[in-house]
C-alpha positions in Angstrom: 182.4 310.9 64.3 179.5 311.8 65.9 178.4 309.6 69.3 175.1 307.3 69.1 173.6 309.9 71.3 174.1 312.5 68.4 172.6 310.3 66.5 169.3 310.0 68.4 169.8 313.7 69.6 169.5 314.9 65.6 166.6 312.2 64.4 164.2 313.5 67.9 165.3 316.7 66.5 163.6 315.8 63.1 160.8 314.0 64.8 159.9 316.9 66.1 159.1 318.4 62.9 156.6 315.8 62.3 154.3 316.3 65.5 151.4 316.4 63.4 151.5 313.5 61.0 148.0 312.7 62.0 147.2 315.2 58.6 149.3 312.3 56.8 146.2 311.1 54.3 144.6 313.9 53.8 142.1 314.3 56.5 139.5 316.9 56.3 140.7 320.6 57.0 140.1 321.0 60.7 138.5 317.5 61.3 141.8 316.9 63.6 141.6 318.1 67.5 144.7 320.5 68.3 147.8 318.5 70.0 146.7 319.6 73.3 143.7 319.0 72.9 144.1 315.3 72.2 146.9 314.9 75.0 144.8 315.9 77.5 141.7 314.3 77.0 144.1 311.3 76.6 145.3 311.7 79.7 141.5 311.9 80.9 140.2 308.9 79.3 143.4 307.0 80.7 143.5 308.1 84.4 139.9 308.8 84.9 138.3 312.2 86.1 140.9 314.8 87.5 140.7 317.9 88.9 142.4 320.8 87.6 145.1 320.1 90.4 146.0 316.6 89.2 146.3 317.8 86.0 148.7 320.4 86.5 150.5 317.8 88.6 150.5 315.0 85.7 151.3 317.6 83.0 153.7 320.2 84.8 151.8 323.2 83.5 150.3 326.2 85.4 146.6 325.9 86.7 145.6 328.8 85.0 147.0 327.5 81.4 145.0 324.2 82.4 142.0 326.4 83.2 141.7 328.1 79.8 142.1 324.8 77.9 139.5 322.6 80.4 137.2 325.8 79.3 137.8 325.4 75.9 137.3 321.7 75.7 133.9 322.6 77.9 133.1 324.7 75.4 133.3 322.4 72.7 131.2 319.8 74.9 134.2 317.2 75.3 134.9 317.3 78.6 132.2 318.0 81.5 132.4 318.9 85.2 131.5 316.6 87.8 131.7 315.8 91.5 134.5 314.2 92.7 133.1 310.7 92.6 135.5 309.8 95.5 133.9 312.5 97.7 136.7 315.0 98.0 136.0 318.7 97.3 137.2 319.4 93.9 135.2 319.0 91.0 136.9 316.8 88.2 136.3 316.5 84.8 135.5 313.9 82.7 135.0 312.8 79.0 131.4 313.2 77.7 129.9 310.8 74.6 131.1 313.8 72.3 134.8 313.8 73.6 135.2 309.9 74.0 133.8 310.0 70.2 136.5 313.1 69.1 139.1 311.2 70.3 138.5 308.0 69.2 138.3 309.4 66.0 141.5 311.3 66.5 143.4 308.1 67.9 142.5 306.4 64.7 143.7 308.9 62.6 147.3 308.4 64.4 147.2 305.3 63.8 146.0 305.5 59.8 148.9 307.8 59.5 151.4 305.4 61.1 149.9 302.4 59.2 151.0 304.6 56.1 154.5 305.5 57.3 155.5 302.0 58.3 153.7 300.1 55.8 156.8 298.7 54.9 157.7 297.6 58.4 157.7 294.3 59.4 155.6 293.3 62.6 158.0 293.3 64.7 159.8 296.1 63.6 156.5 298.1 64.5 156.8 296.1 68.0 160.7 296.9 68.3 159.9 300.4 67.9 157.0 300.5 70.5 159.1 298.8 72.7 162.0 301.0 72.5 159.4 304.3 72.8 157.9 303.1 75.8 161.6 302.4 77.3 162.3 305.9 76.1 158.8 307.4 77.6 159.4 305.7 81.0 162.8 306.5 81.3 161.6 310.7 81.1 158.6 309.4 83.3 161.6 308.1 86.0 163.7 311.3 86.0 160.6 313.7 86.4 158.3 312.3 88.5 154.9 312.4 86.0 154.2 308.2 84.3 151.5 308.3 82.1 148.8 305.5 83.2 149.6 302.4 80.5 146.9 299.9 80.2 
């Protein structure tokens, strides 16, 4: 017999195979941002504008992998430069128009997809589960060191 945190150990294992059931519905072919994409201008549009530093703080990832994707994401006019707007040195960046649209548009197809996969959920089954994520999420935010801002 396996223990309950088998259990859970196995189904994140085969959550993870679903990281992109945003294409649940059959979106357009490349209508969808990539995963890193949308995580990070998430994180943008939750925290406000942050330099490259307090990104690679809140992610854990090296400056120069934050670099190339903050250029990419320039690129693609989502995200801008600006001056720090609370006078310190580094520039931050921020969403523009174009990137708050993206992902608005991306954060509604998550949700289309799970409106589709738990159709047959109760209400507060959906709310159970949110609950129990967020314990989940926090509990990894506790142990190392990096919350996500929650409204």
């Amino acid at each position: 017999m396996t223990s309950p945190t088998h259990q859970v150990a196995l189904e994140f294992l085969v959550f993870g195979r679903h990281r992109d059931f945003s294409q649940v519905g059959n979106r357009p072919e490349g209508s969808q941002l990539e995963r890193s994409a949308y995580i990070l201008l998430s994180r943008v549009e939750a925290q406000g504008p942050m330099s490259i530093g307090q990104l690679s703080d809140a992610f854990g990832l090296d400056v120069s992998t934050l670099n190339r994707q903050t250029a990419a994401l320039t690129g693609a006019g989502l995200l801008e430069r600006i001056p720090d707007p609370d006078g310190g040195m580094a520039r931050k960046f921020r969403l523009t128009e174009e990137g708050r649209r993206r992902l608005g548009e991306e954060r509604a197809a998550h949700v289309r997809a799970l409106d589709l996969v738990m159709a047959d959920w109760s209400e507060a089954d959906v709310l159970g589960f949110a609950d129990y994520l967020r314990r989940f999420n926090t509990s990894i935010e506790g142990i190392d060191g990096r919350p996500w801002p929650r409204p």
